[in-house]
KOLMARLUM-413152 format. One line per 10 residues: number of its first residue (from 1); their letters; for each residue x, y, z negated of N, C-alpha, C. Coordinates in Angstrom, 2 decimals. Atoms other than C-alpha are relative to their C-alpha. Layout:
N
NUM	a	X Y Z X Y Z X Y Z; ...
This chain:
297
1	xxxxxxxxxx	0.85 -1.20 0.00 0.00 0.00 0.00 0.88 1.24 0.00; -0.69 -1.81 0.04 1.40 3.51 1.21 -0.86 0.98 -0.39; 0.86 -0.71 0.86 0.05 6.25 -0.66 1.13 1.59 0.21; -1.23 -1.21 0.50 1.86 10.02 -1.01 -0.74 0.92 -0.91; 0.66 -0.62 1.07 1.52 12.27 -3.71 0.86 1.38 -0.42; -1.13 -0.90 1.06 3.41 14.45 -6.52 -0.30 0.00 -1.05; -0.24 0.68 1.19 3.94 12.49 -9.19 1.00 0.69 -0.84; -1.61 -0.39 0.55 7.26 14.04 -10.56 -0.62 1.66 -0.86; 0.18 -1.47 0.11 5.80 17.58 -11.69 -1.35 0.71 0.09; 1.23 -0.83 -0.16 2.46 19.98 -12.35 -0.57 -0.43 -1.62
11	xxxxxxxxxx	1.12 -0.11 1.66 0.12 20.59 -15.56 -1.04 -1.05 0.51; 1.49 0.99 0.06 -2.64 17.89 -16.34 0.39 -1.21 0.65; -0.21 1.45 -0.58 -0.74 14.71 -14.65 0.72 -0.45 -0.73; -0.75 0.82 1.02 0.95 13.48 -17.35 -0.31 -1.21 -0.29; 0.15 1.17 0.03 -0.95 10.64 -17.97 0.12 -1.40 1.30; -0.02 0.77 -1.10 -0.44 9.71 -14.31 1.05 -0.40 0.18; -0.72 0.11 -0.39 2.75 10.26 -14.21 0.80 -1.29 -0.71; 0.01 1.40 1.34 3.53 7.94 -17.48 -0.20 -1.41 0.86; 0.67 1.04 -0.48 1.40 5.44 -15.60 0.68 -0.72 0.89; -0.94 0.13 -1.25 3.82 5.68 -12.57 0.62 -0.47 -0.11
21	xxxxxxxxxx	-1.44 0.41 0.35 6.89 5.76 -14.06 -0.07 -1.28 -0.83; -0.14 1.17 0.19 6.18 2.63 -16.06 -0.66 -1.18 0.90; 0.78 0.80 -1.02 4.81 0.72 -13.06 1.08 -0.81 0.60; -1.37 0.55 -0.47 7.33 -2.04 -12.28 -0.16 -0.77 1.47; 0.33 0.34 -1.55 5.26 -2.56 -9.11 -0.11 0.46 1.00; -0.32 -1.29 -1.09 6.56 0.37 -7.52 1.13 -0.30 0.52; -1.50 0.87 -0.21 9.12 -0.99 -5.55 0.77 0.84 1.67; -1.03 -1.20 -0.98 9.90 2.18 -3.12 -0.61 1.33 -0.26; 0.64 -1.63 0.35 9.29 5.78 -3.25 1.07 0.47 0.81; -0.28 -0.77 -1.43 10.58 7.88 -0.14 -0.73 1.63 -0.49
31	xxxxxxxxxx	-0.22 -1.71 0.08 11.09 12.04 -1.36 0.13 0.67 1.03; -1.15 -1.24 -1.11 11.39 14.87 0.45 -0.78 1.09 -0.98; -0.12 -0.82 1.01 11.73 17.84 -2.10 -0.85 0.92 0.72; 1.02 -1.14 -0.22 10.16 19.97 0.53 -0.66 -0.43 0.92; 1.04 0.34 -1.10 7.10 19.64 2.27 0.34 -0.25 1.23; 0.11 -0.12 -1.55 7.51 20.74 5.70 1.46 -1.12 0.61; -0.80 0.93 -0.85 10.28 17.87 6.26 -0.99 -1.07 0.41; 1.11 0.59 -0.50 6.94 15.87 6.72 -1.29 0.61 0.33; 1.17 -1.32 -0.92 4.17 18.88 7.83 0.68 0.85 -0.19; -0.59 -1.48 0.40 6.02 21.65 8.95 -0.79 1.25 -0.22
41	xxxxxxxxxx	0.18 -1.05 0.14 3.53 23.77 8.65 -0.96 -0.17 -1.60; 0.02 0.47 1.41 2.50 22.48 5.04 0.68 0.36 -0.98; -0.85 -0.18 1.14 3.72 23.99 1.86 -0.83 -0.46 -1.34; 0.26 0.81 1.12 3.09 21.72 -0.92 1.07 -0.23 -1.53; -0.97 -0.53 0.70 4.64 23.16 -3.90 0.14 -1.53 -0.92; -0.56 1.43 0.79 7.26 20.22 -5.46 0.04 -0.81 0.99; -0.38 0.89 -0.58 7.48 18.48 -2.45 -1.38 -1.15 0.59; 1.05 1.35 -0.38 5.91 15.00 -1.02 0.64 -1.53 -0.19; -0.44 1.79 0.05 6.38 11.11 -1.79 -1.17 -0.66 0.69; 1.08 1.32 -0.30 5.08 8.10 -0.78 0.67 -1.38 -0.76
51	xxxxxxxxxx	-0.55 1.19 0.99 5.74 4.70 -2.61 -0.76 -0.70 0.66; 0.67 1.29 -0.23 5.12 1.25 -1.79 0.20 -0.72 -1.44; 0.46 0.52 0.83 3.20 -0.77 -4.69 -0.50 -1.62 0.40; 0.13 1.57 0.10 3.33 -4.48 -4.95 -0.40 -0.92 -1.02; 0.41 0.75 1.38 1.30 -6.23 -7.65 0.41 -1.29 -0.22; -0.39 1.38 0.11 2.91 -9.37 -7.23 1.45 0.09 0.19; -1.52 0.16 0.04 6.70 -8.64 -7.26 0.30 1.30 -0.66; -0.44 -0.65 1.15 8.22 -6.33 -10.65 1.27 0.20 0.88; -1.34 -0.25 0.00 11.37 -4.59 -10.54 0.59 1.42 0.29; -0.55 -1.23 -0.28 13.81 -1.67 -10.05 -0.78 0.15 1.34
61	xxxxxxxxxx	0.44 -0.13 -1.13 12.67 0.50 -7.39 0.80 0.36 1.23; -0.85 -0.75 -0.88 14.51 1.45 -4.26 -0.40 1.49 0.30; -0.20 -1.53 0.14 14.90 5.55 -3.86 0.36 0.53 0.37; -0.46 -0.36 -0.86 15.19 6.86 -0.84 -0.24 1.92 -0.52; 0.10 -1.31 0.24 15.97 10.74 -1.61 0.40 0.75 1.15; -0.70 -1.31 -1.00 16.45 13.74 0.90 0.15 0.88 -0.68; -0.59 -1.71 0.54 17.93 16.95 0.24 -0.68 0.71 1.02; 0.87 -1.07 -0.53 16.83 19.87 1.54 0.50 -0.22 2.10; -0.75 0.08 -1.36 19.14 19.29 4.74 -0.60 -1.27 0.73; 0.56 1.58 -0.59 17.35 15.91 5.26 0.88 -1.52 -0.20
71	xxxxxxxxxx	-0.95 1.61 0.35 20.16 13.64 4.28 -0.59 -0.65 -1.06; 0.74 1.22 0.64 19.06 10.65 3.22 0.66 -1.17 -1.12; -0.60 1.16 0.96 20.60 8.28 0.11 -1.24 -0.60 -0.31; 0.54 0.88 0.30 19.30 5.23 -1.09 0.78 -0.61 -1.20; -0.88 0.53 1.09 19.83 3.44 -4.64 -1.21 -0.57 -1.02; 0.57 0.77 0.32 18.30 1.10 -5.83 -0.08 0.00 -2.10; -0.05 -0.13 1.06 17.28 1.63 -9.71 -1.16 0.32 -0.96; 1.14 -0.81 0.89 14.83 2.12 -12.57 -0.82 1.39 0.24; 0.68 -1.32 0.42 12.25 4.81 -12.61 -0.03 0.84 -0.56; -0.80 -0.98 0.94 13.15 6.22 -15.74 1.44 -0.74 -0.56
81	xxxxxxxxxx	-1.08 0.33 0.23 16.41 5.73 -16.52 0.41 -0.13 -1.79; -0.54 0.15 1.42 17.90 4.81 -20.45 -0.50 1.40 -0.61; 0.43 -1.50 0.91 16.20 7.67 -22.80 -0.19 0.51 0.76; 0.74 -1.36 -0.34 14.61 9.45 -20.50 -1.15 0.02 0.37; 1.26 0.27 -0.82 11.36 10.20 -19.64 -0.83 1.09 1.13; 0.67 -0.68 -1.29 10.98 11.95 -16.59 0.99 -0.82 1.64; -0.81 0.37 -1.15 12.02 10.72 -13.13 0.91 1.07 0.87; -1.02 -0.70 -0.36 15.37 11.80 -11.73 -0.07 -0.66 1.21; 0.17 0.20 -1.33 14.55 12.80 -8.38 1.13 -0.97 0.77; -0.88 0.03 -0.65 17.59 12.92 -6.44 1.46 -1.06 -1.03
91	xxxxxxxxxx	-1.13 1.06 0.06 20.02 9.94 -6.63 1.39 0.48 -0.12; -1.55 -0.56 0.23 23.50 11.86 -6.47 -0.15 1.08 -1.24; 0.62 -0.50 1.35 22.26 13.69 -9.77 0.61 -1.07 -1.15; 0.13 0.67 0.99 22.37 10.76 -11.65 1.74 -0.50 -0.47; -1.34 0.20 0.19 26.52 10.15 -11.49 0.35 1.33 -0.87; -0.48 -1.22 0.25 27.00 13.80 -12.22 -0.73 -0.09 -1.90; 0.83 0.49 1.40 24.43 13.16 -15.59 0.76 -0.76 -0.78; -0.25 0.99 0.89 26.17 10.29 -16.57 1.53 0.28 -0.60; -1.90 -0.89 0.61 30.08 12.06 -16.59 -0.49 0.57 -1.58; 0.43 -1.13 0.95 28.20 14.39 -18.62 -0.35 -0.66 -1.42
101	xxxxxxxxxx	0.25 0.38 1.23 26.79 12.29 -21.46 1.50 -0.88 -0.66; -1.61 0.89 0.00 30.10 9.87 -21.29 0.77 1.41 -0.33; -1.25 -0.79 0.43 32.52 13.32 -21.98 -0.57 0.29 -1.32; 1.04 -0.87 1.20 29.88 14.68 -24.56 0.29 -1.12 -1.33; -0.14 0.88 0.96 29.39 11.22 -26.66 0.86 -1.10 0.68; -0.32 1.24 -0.17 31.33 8.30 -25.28 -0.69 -1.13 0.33; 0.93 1.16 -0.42 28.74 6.47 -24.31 -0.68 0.04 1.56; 0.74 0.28 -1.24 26.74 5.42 -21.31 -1.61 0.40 0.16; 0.85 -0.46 -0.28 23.71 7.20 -20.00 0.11 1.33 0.62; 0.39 -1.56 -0.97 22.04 10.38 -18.59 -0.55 0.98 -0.83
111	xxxxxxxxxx	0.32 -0.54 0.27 20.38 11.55 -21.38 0.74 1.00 -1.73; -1.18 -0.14 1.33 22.87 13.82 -24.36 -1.82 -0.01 -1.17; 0.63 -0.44 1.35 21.42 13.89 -28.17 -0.48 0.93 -0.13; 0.38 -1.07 0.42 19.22 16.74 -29.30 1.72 0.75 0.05; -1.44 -0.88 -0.11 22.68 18.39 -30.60 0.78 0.52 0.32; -0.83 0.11 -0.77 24.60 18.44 -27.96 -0.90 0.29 1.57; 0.85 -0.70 -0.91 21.58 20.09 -25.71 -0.36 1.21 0.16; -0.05 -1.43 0.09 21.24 23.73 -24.73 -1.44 0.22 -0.15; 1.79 -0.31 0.26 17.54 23.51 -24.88 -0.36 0.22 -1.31; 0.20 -0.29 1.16 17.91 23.76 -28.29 0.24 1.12 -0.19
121	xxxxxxxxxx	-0.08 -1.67 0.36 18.81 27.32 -28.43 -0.52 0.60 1.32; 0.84 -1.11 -0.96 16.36 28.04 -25.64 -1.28 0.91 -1.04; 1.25 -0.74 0.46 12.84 30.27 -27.04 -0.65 -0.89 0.40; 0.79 0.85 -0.63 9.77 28.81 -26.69 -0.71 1.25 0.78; 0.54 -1.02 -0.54 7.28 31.01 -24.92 -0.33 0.88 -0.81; -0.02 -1.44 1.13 6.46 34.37 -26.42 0.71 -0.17 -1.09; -0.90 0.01 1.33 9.75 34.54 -28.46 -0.42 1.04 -0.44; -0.33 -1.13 1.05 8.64 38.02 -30.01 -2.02 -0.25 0.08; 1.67 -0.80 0.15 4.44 37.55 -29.74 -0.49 0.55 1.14; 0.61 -0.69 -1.07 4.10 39.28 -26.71 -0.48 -0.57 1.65
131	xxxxxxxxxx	0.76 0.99 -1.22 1.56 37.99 -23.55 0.77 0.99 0.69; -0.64 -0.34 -0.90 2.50 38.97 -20.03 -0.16 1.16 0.55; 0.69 -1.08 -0.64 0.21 41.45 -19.47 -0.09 1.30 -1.23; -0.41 -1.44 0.21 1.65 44.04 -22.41 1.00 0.67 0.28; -0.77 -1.25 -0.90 2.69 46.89 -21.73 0.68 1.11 -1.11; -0.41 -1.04 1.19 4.84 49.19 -23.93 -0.15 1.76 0.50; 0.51 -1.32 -0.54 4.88 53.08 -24.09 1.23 0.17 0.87; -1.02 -0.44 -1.29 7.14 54.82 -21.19 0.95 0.95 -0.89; -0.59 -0.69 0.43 8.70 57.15 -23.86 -0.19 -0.28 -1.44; -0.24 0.03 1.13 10.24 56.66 -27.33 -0.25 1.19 -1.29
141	xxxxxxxxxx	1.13 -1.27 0.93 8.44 58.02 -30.37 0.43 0.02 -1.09; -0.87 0.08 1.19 10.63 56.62 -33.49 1.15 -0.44 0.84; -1.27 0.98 -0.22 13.96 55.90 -33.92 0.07 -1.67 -0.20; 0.47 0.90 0.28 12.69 52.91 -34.82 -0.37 -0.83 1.07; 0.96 0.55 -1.80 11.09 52.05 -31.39 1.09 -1.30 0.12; -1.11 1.20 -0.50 12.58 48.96 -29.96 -0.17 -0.21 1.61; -0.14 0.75 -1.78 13.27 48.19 -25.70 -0.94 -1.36 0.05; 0.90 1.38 -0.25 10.68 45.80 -24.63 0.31 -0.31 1.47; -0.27 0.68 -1.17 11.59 43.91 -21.47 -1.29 -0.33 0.61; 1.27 0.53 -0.04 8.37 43.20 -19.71 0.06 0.03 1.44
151	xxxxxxxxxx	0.40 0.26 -1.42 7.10 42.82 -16.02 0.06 1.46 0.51; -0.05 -1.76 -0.75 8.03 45.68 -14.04 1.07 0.88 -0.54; -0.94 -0.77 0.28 10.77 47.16 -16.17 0.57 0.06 -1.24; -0.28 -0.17 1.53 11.68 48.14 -19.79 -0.46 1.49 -0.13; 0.45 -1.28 0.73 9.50 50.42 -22.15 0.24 0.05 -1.28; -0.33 0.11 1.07 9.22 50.77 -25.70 -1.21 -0.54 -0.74; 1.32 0.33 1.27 7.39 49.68 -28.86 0.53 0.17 -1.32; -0.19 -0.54 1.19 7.16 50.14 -32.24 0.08 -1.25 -0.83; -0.56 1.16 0.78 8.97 47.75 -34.62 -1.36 -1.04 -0.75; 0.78 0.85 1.24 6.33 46.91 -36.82 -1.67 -0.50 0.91
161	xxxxxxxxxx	0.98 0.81 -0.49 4.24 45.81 -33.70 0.28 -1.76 0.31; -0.39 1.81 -0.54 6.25 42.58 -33.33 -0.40 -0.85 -1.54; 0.72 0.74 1.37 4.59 40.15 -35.53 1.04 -1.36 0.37; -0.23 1.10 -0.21 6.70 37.08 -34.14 2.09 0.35 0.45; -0.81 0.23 -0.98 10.25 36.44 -33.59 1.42 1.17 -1.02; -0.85 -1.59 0.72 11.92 39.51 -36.36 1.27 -0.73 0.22; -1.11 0.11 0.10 14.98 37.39 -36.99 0.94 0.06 1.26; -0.55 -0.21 -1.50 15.73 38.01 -33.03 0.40 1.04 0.21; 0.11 -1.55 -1.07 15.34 41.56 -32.79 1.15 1.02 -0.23; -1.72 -1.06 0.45 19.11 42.68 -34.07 0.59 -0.24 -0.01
171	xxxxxxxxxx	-1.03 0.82 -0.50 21.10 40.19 -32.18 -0.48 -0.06 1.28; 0.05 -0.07 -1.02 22.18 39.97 -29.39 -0.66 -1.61 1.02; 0.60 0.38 -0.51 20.56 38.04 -26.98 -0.31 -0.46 1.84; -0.01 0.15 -1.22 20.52 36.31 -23.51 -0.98 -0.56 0.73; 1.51 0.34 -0.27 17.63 36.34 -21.73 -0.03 -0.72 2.11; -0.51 0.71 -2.02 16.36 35.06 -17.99 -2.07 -0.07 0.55; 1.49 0.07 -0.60 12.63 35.06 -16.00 -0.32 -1.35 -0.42; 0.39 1.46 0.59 10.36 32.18 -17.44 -0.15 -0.99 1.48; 0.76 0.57 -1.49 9.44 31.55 -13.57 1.98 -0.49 0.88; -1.08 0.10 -0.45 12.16 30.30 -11.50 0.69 0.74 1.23
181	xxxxxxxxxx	-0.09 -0.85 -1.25 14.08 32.39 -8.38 -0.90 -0.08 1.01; 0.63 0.84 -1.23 12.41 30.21 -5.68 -1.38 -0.80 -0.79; 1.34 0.87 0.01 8.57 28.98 -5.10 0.42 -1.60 -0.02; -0.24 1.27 0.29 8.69 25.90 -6.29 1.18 -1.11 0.11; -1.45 0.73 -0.47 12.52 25.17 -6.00 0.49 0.09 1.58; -0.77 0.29 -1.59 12.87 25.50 -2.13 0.88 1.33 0.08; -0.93 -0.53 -0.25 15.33 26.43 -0.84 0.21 1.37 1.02; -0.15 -0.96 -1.11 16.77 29.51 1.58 0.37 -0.81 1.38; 0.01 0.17 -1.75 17.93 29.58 5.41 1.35 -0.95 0.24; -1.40 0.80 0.24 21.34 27.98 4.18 -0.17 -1.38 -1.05
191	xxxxxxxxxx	0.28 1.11 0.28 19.74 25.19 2.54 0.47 0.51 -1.39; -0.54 -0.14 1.36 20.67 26.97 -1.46 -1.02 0.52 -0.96; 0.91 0.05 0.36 18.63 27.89 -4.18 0.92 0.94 -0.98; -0.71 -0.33 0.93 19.61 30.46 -6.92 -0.53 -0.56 -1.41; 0.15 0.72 0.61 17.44 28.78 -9.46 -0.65 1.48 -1.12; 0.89 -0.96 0.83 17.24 31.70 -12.32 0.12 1.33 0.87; 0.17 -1.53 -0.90 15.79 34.76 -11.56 0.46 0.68 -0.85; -0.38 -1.57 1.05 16.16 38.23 -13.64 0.35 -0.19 -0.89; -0.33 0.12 1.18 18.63 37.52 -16.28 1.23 1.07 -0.60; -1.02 -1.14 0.80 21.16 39.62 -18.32 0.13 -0.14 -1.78
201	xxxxxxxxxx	-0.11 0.19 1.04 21.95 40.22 -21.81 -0.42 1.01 -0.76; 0.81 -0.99 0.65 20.08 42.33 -24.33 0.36 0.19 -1.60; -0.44 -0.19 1.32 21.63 44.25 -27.13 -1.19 0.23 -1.19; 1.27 -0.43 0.90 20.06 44.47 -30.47 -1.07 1.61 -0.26; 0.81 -0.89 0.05 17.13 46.17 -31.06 -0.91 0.21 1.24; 0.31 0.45 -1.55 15.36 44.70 -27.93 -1.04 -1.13 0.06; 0.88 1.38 0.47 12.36 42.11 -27.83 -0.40 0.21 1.76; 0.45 0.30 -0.76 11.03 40.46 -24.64 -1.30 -0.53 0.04; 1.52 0.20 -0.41 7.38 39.95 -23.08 -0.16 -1.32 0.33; 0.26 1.18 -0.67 5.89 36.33 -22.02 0.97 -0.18 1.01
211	xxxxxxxxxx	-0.74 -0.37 -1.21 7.58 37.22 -18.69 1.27 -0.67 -0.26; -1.66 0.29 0.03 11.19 36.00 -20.10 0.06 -1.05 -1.02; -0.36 0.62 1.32 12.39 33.66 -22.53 1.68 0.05 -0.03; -1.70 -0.22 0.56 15.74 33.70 -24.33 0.80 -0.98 0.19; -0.84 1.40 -0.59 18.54 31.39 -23.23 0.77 0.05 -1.65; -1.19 -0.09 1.72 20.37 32.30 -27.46 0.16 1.34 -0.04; -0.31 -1.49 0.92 21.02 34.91 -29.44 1.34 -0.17 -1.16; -1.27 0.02 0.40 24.15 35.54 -30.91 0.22 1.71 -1.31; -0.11 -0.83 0.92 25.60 37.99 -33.76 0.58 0.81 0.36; -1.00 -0.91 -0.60 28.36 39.48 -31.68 -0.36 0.04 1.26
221	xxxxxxxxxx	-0.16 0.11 -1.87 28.53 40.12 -28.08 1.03 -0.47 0.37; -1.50 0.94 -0.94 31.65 38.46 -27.13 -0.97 -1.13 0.37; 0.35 1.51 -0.43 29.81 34.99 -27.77 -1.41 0.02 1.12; 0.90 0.01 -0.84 26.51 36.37 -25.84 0.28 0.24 1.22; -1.02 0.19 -1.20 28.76 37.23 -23.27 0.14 -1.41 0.59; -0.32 1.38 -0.73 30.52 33.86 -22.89 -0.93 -0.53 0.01; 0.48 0.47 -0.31 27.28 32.34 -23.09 -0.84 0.39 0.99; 0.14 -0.75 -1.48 26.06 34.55 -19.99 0.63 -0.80 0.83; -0.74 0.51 -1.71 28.84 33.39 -17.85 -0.33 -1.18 -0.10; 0.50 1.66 -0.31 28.11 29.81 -18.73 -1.14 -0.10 0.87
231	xxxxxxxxxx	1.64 -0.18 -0.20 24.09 30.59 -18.00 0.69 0.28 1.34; 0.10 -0.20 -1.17 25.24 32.09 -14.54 1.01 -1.04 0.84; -0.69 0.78 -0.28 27.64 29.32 -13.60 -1.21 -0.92 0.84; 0.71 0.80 -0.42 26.39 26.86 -10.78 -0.15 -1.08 -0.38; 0.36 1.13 0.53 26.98 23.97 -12.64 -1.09 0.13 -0.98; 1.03 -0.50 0.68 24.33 25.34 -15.16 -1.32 -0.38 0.74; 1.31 -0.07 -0.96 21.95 26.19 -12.50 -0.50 -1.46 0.18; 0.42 1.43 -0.74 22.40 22.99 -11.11 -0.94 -1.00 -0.81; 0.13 0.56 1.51 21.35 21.07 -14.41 -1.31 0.23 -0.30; 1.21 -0.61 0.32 18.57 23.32 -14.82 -1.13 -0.66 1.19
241	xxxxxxxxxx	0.51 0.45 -1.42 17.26 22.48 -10.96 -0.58 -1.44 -0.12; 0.14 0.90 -0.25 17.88 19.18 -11.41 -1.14 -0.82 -1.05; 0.95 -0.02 1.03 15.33 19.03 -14.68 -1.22 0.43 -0.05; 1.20 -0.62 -0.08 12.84 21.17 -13.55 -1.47 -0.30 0.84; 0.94 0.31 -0.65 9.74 19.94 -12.09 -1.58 0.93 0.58; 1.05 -1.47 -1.07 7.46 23.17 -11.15 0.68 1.19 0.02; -0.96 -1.20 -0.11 8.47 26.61 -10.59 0.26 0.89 -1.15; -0.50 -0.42 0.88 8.30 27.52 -14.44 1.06 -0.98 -0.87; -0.87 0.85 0.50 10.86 26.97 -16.33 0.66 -0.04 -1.67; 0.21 -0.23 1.54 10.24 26.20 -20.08 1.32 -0.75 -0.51
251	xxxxxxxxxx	-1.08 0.55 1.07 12.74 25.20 -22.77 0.45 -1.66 0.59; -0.37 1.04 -0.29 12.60 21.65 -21.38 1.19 -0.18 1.17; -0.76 -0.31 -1.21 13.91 22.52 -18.36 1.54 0.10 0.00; -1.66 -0.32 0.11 17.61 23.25 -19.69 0.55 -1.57 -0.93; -0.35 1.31 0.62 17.61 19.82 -21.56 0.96 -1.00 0.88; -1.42 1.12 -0.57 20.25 17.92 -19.15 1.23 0.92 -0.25; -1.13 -0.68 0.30 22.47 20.92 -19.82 1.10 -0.05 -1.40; -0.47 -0.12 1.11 25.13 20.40 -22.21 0.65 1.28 -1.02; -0.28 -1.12 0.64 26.16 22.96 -25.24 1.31 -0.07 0.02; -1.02 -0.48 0.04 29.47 24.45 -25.27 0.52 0.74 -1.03
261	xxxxxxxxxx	-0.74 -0.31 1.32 32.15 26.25 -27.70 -0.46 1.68 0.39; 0.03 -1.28 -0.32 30.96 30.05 -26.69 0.81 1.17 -0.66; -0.62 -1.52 0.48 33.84 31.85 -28.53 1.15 0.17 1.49; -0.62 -0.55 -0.82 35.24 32.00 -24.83 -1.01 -0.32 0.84; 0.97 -0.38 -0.84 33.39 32.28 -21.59 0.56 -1.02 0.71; 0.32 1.50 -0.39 32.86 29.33 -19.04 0.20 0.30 1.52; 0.55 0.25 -1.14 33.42 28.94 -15.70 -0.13 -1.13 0.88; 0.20 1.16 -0.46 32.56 26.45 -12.89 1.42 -1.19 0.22; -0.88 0.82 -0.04 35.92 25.59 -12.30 0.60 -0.35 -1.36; 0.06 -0.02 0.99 36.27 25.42 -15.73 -0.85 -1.26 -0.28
271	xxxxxxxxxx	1.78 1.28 0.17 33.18 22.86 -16.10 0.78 -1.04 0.97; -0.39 1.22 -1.50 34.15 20.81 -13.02 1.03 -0.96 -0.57; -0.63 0.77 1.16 37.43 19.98 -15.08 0.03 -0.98 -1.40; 0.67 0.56 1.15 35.98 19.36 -18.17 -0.41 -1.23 0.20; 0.95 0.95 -0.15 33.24 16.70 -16.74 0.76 -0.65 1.43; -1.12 0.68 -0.91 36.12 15.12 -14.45 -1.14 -0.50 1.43; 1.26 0.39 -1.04 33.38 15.64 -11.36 1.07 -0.39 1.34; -0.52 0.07 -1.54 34.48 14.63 -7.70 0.52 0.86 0.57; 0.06 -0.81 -0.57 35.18 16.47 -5.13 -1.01 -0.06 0.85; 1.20 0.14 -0.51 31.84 15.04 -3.61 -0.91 1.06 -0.88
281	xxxxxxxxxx	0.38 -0.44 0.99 30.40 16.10 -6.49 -0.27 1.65 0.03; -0.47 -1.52 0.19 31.96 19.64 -6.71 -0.88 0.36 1.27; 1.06 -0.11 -1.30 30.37 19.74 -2.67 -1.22 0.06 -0.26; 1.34 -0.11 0.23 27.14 19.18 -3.79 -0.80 1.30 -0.54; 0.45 -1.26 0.77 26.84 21.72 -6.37 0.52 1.51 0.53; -0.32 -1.75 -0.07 28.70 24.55 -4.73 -0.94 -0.14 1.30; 0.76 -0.34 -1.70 26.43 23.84 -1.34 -1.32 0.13 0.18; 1.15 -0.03 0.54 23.23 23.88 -3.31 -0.59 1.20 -0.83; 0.00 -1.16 0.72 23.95 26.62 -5.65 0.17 1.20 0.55; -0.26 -1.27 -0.04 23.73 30.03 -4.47 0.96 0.78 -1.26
291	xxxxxxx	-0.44 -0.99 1.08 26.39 32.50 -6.59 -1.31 0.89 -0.68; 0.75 -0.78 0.66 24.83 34.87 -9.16 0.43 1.81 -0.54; -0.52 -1.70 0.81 24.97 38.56 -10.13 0.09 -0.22 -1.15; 0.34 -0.42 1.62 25.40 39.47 -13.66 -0.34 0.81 -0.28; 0.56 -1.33 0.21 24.02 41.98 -15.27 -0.36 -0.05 -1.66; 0.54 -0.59 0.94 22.52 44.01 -18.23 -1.61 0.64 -0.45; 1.37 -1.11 0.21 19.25 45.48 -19.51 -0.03 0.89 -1.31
């Protein structure tokens, strides 16, 4: 039975997807991350599958993946892989994962410990209280006032309107769009993706709207710094990409990323070393990753 769908990603399919991923009578599934490599004139945000289901023969599934370019791997393997429970699309992902937990703990898998996950010092949504749609004043009225980051720009507000989030609001802080650069992960004209959108770093005395969530907050700025350059690093991105299953991108989303020492600043070639990647490897991620600005607010 051929069937296509989008299983991997969206609100309210969870119980389907569960259903999927433990289905040991799924014994192919054929990706393509973006629609129009099967209707070009089709945009079907997250992509399209199809799977063949066999009620009479169990087992790993085979996993034919494309990239955005159309190249095609195959690899034969579990659905969800050791501790995890979401399906890892793309097959050349899963080597790069496994360096990563092997340098981190010594062990074998894809998925690191709470501890040793950056999702743990992500925000959850509304780190300070504030929905998407407020709006602060355009001009400061106490000294007191605090920079609110919000949709459209930065205004102000008045301290003692933040009901959520105080121990945030006098450290520094590295923030990033909750939504991701790109509709639903696709890619540009060069086949790359930048992944986060509007991020920078926000000195104290500064709270953000729905619109953003916080990647950490720090006491000094050196370490919110180095954890900036990490955050804009493509191996980051990549991590993030490779976790994310719609075009927002909540706290879960940074969970394959591992945590770092942030009293110095990070870069890819820096990382690449570290997690003793290929030079396939290294190809992948620099030909996928768009560079990033840095910046301030």
């Amino acid at each position: 039975h051929y069937d296509w769908g989008r299983p991997f990603g969206g609100r309210g399919l969870d119980t389907f997807r569960k259903s999927m991923l433990e289905d040991k009578g799924i014994r192919k599934i054929v990706d393509f991350p973006d629609s129009r490599q099967c209707f070009p004139n089709v945009d079907v945000a997250g992509g399209i599958c199809f799977f063949l289901w066999n009620r009479e023969d169990q087992g790993d599934c085979e996993v034919v993946s494309h990239d955005f370019d159309g190249n095609e791997t195959v690899s034969v393997r579990p659905l969800l892989e050791q501790g995890c429970n979401i399906f890892i699309r793309n097959n050349d992902h899963i080597g790069i994962l496994r360096k990563i937990v092997l340098k981190e703990t010594g062990s074998v898998g894809v998925v690191l410990p709470p501890n040793l996950r950056f999702d743990q010092q992500v925000s959850g949504q509304k780190p300070f209280g504030l929905r998407t749609f407020f709006r602060g004043h355009s001009a400061k009225k106490s000294d007191d006032d605090l920079v609110v980051l919000q949709s459209g720009g930065r205004a102000w507000v008045a301290r003692n309107e933040i009901e959520e989030g105080a121990n945030l609001i006098d450290r520094w802080k590295i923030f990033t769009s909750k939504s991701s650069s790109e509709h639903a992960g696709q890619v540009d004209k060069n086949g790359m993706r930048k992944v986060l959108s509007l991020s920078g770093v926000l000195a104290p005395g500064s709270v953000v709207t729905e619109t953003y969530v916080l990647l950490g907050a720090y006491d000094n700025e050196a370490d919110a710094r180095n954890c900036f350059s990490y955050a804009t690093t493509k191996f980051f991105r990549f991590l993030v990409a490779a976790r994310a299953s719609a075009q927002d991108l909540p706290r879960i989303a940074y969970s394959f990323v591992p945590l770092q020492d942030f009293s110095r600043p990070w870069s890819d070639k820096d990382l690449y070393a570290k997690y003793e990647l290929s030079d396939d490897e290294i190809v992948l991620i620099e030909s996928t990753i768009r560079p990033m600005e840095t910046g301030d607010e």
